[in-house]
KOLSE-165726 format. One record per residue (C-alpha): x, y, z; chain; residue number from 1. Coordinates in steps of 0.05 Angstrom, whole numbers, plus 5000, padded with zeros to 4 digits. Layout:
X, Y, Z, A, NUM
...
***
This chain:
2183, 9546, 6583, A, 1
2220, 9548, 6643, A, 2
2169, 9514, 6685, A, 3
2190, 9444, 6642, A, 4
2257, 9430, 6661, A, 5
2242, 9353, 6627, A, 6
2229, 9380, 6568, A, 7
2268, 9399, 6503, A, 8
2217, 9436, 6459, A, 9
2210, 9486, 6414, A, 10
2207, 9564, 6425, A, 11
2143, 9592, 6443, A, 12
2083, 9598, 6385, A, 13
2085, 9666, 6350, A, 14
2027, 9704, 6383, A, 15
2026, 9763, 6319, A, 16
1951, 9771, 6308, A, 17
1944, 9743, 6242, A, 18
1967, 9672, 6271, A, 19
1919, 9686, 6328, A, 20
1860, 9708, 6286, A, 21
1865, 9644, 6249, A, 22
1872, 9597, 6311, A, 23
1806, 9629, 6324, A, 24
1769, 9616, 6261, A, 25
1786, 9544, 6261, A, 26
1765, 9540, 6336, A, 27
1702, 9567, 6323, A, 28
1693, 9517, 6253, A, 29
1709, 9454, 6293, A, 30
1670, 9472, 6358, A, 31
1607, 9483, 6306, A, 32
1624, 9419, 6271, A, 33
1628, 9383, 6339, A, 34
1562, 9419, 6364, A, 35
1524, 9383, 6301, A, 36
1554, 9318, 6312, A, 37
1528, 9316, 6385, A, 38
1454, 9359, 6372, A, 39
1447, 9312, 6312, A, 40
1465, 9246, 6340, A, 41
1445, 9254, 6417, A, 42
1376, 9208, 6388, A, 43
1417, 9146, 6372, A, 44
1395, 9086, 6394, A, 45
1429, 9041, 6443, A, 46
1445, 8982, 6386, A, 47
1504, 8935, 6370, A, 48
1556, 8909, 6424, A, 49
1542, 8962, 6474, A, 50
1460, 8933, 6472, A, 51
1486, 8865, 6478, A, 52
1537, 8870, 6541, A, 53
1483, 8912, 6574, A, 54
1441, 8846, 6559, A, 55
1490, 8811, 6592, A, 56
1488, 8855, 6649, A, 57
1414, 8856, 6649, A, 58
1423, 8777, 6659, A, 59
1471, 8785, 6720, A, 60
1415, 8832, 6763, A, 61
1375, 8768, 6744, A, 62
1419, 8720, 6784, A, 63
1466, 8702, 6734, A, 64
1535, 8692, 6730, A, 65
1587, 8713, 6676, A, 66
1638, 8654, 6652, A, 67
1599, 8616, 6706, A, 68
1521, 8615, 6684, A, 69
1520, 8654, 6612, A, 70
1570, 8627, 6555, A, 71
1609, 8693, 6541, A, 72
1681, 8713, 6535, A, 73
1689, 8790, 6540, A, 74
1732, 8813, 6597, A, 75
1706, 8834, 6666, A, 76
1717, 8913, 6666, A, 77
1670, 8918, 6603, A, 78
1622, 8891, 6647, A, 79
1634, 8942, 6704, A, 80
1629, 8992, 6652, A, 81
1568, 8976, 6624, A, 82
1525, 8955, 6693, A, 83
1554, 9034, 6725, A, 84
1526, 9065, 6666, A, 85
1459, 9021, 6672, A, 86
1455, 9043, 6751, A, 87
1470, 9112, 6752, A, 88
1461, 9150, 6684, A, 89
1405, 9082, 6670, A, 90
1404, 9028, 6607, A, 91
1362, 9063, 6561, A, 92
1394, 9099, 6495, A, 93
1403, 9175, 6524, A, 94
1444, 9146, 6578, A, 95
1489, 9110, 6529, A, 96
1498, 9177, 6488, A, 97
1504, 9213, 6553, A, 98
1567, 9167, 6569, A, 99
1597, 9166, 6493, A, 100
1592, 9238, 6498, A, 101
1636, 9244, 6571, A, 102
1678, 9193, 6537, A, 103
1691, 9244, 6489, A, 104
1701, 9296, 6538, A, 105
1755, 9258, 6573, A, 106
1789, 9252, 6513, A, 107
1779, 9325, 6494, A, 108
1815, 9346, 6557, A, 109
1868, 9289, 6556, A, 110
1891, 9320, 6491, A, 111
1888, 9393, 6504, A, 112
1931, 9375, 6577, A, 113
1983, 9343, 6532, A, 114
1985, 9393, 6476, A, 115
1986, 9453, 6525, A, 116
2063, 9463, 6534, A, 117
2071, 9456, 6458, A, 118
2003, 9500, 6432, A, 119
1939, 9484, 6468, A, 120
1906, 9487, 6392, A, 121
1945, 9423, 6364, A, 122
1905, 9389, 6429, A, 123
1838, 9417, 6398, A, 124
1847, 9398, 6331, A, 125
1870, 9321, 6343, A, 126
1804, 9313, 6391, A, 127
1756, 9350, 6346, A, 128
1779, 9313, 6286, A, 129
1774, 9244, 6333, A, 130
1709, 9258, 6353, A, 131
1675, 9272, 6280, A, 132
1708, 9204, 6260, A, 133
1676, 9168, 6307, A, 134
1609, 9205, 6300, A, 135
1620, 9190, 6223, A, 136
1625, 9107, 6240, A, 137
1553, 9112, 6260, A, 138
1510, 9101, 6329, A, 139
1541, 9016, 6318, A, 140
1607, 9052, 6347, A, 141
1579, 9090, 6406, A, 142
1623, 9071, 6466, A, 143
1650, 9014, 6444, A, 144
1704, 8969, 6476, A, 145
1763, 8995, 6445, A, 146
1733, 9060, 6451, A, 147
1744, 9062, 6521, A, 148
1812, 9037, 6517, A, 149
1833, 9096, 6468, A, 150
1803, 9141, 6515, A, 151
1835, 9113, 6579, A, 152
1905, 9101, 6540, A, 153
1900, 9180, 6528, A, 154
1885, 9194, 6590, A, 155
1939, 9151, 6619, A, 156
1991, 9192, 6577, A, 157
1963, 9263, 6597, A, 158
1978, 9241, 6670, A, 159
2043, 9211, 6653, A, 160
2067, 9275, 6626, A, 161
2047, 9324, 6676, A, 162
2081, 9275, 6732, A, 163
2141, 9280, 6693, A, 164
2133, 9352, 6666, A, 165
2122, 9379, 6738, A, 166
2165, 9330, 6778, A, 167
2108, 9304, 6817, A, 168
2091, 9232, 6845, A, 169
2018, 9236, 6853, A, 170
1998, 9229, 6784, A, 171
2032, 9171, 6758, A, 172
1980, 9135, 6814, A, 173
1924, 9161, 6761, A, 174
1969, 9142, 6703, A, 175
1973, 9068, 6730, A, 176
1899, 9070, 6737, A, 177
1875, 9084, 6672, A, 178
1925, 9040, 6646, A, 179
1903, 8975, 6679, A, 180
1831, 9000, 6669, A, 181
1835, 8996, 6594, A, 182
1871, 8927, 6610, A, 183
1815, 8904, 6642, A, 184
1770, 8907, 6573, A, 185
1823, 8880, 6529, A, 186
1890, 8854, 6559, A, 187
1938, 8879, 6504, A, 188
1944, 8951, 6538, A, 189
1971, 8919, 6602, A, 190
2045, 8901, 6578, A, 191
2039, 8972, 6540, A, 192
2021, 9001, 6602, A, 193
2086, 8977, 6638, A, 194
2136, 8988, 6579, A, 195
2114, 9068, 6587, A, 196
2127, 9057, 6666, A, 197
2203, 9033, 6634, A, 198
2209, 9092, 6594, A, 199
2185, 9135, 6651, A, 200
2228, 9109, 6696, A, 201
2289, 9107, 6651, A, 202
2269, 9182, 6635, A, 203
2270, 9201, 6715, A, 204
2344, 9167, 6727, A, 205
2369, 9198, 6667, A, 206
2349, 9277, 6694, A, 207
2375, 9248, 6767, A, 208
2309, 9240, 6802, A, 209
2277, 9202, 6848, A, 210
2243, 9136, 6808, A, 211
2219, 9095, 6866, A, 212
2164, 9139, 6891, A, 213
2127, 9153, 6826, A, 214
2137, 9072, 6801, A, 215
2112, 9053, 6862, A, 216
2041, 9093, 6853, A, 217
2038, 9075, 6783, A, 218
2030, 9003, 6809, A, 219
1986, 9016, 6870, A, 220
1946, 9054, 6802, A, 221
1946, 8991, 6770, A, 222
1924, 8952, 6834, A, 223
1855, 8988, 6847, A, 224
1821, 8960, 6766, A, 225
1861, 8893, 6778, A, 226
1827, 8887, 6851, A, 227
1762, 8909, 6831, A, 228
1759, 8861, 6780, A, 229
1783, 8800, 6832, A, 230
1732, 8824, 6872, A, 231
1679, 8820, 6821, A, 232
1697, 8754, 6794, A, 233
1702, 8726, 6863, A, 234
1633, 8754, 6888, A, 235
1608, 8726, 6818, A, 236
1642, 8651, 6842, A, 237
1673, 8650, 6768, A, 238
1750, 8661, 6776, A, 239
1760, 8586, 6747, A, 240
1717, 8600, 6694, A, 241
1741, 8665, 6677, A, 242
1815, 8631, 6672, A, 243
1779, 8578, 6633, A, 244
1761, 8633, 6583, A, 245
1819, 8670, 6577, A, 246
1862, 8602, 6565, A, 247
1814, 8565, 6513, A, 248
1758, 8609, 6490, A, 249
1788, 8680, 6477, A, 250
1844, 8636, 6436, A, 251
1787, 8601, 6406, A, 252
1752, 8670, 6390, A, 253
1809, 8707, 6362, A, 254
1816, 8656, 6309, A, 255
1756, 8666, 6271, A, 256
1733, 8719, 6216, A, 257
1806, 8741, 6218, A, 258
1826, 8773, 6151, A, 259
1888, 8777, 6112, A, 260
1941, 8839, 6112, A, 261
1912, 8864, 6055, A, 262
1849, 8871, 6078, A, 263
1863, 8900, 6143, A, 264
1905, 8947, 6116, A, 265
1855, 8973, 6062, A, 266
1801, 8982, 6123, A, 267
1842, 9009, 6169, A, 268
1836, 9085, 6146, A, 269
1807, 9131, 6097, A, 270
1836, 9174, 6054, A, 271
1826, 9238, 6088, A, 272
1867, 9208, 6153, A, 273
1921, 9180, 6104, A, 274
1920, 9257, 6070, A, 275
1942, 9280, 6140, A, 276
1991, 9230, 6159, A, 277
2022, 9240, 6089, A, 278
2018, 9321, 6101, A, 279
2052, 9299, 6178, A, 280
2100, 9261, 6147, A, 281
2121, 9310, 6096, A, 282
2132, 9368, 6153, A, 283
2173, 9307, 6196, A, 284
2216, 9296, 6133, A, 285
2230, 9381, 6126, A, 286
2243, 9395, 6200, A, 287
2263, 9345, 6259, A, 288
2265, 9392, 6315, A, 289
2198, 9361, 6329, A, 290
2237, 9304, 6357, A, 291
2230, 9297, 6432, A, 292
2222, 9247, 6488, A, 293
2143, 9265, 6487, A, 294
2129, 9250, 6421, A, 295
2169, 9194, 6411, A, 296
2132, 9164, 6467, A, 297
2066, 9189, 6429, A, 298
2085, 9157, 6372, A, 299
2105, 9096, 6408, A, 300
2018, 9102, 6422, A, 301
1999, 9098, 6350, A, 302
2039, 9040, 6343, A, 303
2007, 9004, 6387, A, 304
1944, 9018, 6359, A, 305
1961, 8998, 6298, A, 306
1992, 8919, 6333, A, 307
1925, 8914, 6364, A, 308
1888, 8930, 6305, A, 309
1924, 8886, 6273, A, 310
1938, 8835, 6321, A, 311
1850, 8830, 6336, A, 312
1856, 8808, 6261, A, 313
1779, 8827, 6240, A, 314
1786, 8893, 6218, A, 315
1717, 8928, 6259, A, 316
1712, 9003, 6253, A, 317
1717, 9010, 6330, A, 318
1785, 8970, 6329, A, 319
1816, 9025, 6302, A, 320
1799, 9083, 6348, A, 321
1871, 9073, 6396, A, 322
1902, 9084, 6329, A, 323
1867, 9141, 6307, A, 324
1866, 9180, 6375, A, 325
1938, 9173, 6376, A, 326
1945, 9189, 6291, A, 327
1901, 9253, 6309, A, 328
1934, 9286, 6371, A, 329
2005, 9267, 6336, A, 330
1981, 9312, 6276, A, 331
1951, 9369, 6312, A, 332
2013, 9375, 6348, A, 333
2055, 9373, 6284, A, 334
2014, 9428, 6247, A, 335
2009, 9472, 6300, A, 336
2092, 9468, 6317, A, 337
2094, 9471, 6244, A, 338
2070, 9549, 6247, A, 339
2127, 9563, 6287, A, 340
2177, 9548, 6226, A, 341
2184, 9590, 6162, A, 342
2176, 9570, 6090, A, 343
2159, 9504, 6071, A, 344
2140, 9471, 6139, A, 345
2101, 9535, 6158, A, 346
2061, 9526, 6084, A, 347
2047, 9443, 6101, A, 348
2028, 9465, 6167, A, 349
1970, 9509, 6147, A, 350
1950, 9460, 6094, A, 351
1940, 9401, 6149, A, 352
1903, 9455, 6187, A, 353
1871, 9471, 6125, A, 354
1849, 9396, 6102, A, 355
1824, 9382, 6176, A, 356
1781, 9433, 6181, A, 357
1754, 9413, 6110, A, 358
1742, 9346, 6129, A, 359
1706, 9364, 6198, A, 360
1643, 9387, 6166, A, 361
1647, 9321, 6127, A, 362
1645, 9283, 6187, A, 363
1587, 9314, 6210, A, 364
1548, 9309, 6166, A, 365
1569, 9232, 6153, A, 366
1549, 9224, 6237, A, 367
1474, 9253, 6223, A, 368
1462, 9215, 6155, A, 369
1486, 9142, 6200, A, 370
1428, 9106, 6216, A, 371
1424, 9024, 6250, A, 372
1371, 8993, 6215, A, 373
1323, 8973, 6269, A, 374
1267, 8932, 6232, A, 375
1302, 8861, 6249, A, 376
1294, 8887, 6327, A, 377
1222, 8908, 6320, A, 378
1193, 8852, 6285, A, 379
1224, 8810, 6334, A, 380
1196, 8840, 6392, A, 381
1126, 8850, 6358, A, 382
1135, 8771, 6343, A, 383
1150, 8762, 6408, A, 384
1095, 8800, 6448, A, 385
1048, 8772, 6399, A, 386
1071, 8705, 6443, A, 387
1071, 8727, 6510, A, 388
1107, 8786, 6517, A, 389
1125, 8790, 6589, A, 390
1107, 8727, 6603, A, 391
1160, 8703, 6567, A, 392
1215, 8726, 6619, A, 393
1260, 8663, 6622, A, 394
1228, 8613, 6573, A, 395
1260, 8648, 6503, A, 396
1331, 8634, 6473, A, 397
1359, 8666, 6418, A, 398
1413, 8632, 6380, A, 399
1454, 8684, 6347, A, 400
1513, 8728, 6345, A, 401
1499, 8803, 6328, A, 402
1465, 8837, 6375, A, 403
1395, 8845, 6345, A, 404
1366, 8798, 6382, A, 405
1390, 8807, 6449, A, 406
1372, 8876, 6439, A, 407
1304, 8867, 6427, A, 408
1297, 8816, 6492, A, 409
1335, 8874, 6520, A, 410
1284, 8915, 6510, A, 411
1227, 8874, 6537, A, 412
1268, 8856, 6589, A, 413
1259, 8789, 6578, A, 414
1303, 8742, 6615, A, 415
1342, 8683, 6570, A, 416
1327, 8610, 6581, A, 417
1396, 8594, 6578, A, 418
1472, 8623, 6584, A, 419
1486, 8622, 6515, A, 420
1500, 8691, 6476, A, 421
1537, 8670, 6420, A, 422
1519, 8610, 6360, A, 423
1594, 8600, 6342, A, 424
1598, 8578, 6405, A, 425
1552, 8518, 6396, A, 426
1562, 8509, 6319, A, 427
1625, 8499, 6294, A, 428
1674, 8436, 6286, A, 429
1648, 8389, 6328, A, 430
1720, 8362, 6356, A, 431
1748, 8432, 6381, A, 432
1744, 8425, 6460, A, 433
1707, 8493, 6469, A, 434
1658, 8469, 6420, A, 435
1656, 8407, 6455, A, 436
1648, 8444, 6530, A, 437
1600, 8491, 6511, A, 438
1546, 8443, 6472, A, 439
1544, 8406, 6533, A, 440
1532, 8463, 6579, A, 441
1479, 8494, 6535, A, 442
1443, 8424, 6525, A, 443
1440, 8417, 6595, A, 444
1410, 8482, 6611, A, 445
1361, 8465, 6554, A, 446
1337, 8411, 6578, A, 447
1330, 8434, 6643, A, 448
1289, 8491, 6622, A, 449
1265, 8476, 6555, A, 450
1246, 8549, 6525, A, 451
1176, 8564, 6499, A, 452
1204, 8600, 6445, A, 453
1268, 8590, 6407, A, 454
1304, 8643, 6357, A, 455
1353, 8620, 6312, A, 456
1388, 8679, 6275, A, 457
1404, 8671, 6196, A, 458
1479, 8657, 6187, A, 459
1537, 8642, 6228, A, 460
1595, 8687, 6243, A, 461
1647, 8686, 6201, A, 462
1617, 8637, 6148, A, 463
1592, 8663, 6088, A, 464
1515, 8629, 6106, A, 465
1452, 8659, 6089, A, 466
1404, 8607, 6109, A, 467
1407, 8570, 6171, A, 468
1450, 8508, 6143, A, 469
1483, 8520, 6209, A, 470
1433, 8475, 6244, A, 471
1466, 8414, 6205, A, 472
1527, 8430, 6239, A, 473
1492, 8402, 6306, A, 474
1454, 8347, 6282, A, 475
1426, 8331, 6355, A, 476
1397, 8399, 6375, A, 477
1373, 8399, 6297, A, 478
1328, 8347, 6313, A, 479
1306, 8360, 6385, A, 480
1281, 8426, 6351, A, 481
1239, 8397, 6297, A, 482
1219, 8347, 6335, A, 483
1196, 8393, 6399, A, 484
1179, 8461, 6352, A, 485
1147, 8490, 6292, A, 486
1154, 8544, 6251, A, 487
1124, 8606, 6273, A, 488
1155, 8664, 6241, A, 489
1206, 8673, 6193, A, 490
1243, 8743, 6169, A, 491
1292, 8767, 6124, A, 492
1324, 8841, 6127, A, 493
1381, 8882, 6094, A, 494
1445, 8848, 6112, A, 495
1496, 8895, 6165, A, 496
1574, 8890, 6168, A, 497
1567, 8829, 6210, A, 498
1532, 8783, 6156, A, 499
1463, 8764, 6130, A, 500
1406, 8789, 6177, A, 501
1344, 8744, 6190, A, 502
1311, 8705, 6240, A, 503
1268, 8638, 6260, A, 504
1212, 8640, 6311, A, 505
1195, 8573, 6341, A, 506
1144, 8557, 6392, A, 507
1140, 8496, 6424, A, 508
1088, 8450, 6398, A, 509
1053, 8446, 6460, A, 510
1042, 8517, 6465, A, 511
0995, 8511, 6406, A, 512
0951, 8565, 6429, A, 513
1007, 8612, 6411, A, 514
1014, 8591, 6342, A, 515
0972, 8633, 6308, A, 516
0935, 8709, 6310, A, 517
0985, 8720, 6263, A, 518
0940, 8782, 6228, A, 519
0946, 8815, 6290, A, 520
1027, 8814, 6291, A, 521
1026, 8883, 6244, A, 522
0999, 8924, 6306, A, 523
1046, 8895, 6358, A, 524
1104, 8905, 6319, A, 525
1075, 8982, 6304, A, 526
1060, 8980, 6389, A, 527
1133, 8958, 6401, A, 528
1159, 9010, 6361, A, 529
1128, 9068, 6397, A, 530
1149, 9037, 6468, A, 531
1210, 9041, 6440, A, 532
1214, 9110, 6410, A, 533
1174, 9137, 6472, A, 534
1233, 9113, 6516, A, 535
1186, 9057, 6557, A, 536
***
């Protein structure tokens, strides 16, 4: 340990066989249970969020602006996330496995490079055990937002420490870069970002040494995702609409479908991760020697997970993954330093060791029995080619909030008659400015390129609907569509987390030659489906 001057650890681990023999088995358990999870799951579809912002992305090749031309409010570096994904690994689902794999790769190494000076195995078990649980959350999960943002956050920390470990400059440049990265999907990890830069800092002129040269590339880090992103919006022409969005909408956003505490709390874990906290927390309470600047500062991770979990307010699986890769490299460090003390620790030590490498098979096998119900996708598109297929490229709109829809225009790469990706946006109370804004912009872009076929999606986000009572909300688009469409199609499936699943088709009465051949719509849906599975 004489290479770590900063640090104030414990005493080597014990290297006696039997420890070593053991450290093996359990290697060997979780790289078989993570082996499963990615042969058994590397066939997931590209569904949920992910298929929608690729939409979205989809739309901007086709001219389009975000903020600008298309009613949306994620942040920019999602975006840039997505579209490099789509143009070098490409859009279709193996790419999108190919990335959530390398995402958890990143995060594999980030947590064995910050475990190493303590035990290399803690590192290990905290990223096997993250990676089951989110294999067990299902293909909805795969590379989501906050995803990203765990895996950056980590990341960020494994470069903070070796700058500080090794009393080099250069990698707090890397640090600052992942940082604002993650704060370019979601702006909570930004202030995070630069109270670890404090504490880094602080740490530096406390050992006497030099804190300008490392601060300084931490922000010229932070600079290259914040320019990229100015650069982005500016070649997009949507700077003023992006401010627009982060002022009114994203407030707008945040306040709907937000739960209570008690609700949040009971979905933010599972038993088996409260076993291990409790089993972490039981070792902290026998021995404190684990107390150092290091894990203070990793525990200072996990509670930020847990604000922004709390703070987003809607209690999604995915919101909880900076929490949980923070919870699981925290415990993996704590069992393994625990082997290093005798008696009790030592005992709660192995039995954390123990219950994660129960639970790991558990995951697994969760992972390859998760399944996202496609049917709502394929009857859509086998509605939809029944009308046109192709030919529908820029005169269809859906009007709805999960993804299915999008997904399945996705898929047909069928390009939207208007901006509009969300119905909350357009329903809702009437008086709210945003409301107010955005019915205006979408009834513009109607009229100016009145759709040949409309989709209206069953429910509205968060209300409790399952019919389309929604329309009422807008009485005027209500009756422009009856007036201007008929019924073509109507469908009904198993409702998901996000609410009742369903949808409308309606064709424009003038397009009467398209209402109808309705006894052929069994074998288009069937011909859609094996594009799909095929990979076309």
């Amino acid at each position: 340990m004489s290479s770590l001057p900063f640090l104030c650890i414990a005493p080597d681990v014990p290297t006696s066989y039997p420890y070593q023999k053991v450290r093996i088995v359990l290697c060997v358990v979780l790289a078989i249970c993570v082996s499963l999870f990615v042969v058994g799951t590397i066939h997931w579809p590209l569904v949920n969020d992910p298929s929608q912002i690729d939409y979205v992305c989809f739309m901007m090749d086709h001219g389009m602006s975000p903020y600008k031309d298309m009613i949306e409010m994620n942040m920019p570096g999602i975006y840039l996330v997505n579209w490099t994904v789509m143009h070098t690994l490409g859009g279709g689902p193996f790419a999108w496995r190919a990335f959530d794999f390398a995402l958890m790769g990143a995060a594999a190494l980030a947590m064995i490079a910050i475990a190493w000076p303590y035990d290399w195995f803690g590192g290990v078990f905290g990223a096997s055990l993250f990676i089951l649980f989110h294999g067990r959350d299902g293909p909805a999960q795969a590379g989501q937002r906050d995803l990203v943002i765990a895996v950056l956050l980590v990341c960020a920390y494994a470069f903070l420490f070796h700058a500080l470990r090794k009393g080099k400059a250069w990698p707090m440049f890397f640090f600052g870069m992942c940082a604002a990265a993650a704060a370019t999907i979601k702006p909570t990890p930004l202030p995070f970002a630069l109270l670890l830069l404090a504490i880094a800092a602080f740490r530096l002129k406390r050992l006497g040494k030099p804190m300008v040269p490392p601060v300084v590339l931490a922000f010229a880090g932070m600079c290259v995702p914040l320019t990229v992103v100015g650069i982005f919006l500016a070649q997009k022409h949507a700077l003023g609409e992006f401010i627009y969005v982060m002022r009114k909408v994203l407030p707008y956003y945040a306040h709907l479908g937000r739960h209570n505490f008690a609700y949040l709390l009971d979905n933010s874990m599972t038993s088996s991760i409260v076993t291990l906290i409790i089993i972490a927390l039981a070792i902290a309470a026998f021995d404190r020697s684990w107390k150092n600047w290091e894990t203070i500062t990793l525990l200072l991770g996990v509670a930020f997970g847990v604000l922004s979990y709390f703070a987003q307010g809607k209690g999604f699986p995915y919101h909880r993954y900076p929490m949980l890769a923070f919870i699981m490299l925290c415990v993996g460090l704590m069992f393994t330093s625990a082997l290093r003390k005798p008696g009790m620790v030592r005992a709660l030590g192995m039995a954390g060791l123990a219950f994660g490498v129960i639970v790991a098979p558990l995951y697994a096998q969760r992972a390859h029995r998760r399944y996202w119900d496609e049917a709502f996708i394929y009857a859509l598109s086998g509605d939809l080619s029944q009308l046109g297929g192709i030919r529908l490229s820029g005169h269809v709109q859906c009007i709805y909030m999960p993804a299915d829809c999008d997904t399945a225009l996705y898929r047909m790469q069928l390009v939207q008659s208007t901006g509009l990706f969300y119905d909350y946006f357009i329903f809702g109370p009437s008086q709210h400015p945003v409301i107010e804004e955005y019915r205006s912009r979408f009834w513009r872009e109607l009229q100016g390129n009145p759709p040949r076929v409309i989709v209206i999606g069953q429910g509205l986000y968060p209300d409790d609907l399952d019919d389309y009572r929604k329309l009422n909300q807008w009485p005027q688009f209500e009756t422009y569509l009856y007036a201007n469409y008929v019924l073509y199609d109507e469908r009904a499936f198993k409702p998901s987390d996000p609410g009742p699943r369903g949808f409308r088709v309606y064709v424009q009465k003038n397009e009467s030659q398209l209402d109808g051949n309705k006894s052929e719509l069994s074998a288009s849906l069937d011909k859609a489906r094996m594009m799909h599975e095929s990979g076309n």
